[in-house]
C-alpha positions, 0 to 999 in steps of 0.5 A: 235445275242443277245441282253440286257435284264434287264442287261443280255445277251439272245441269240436269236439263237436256241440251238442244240439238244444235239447229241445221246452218241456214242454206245459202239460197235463202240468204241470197232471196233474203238479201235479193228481197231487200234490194228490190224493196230498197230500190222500190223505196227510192222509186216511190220516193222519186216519184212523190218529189215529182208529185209534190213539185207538180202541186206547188 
């Protein structure tokens, strides 16, 4: 809710805290995380053209 004081506009809402940064060890497993699963990714798909190209 807000209302008019000497013409300016005032928030009578409580502010949120600001949030703790994220740490720097869970940005590298996070980035870690999506190499591995990129890389498997590329695995999977070398291995179904090998499959395809066996059936043909």
């Amino acid at each position: 809710m807000s209302s008019l004081a000497n013409g300016r506009v005032v928030s009578t809402e409580p502010e949120e805290p600001p949030r703790p940064p994220v740490p720097w060890h869970f940005k590298l497993m996070v980035g870690l995380a999506v190499v591995y699963v990129g890389w498997r990714v590329v695995q999977m798909i070398g291995w179904l053209v090998d499959w395809v190209a066996s059936r043909v």
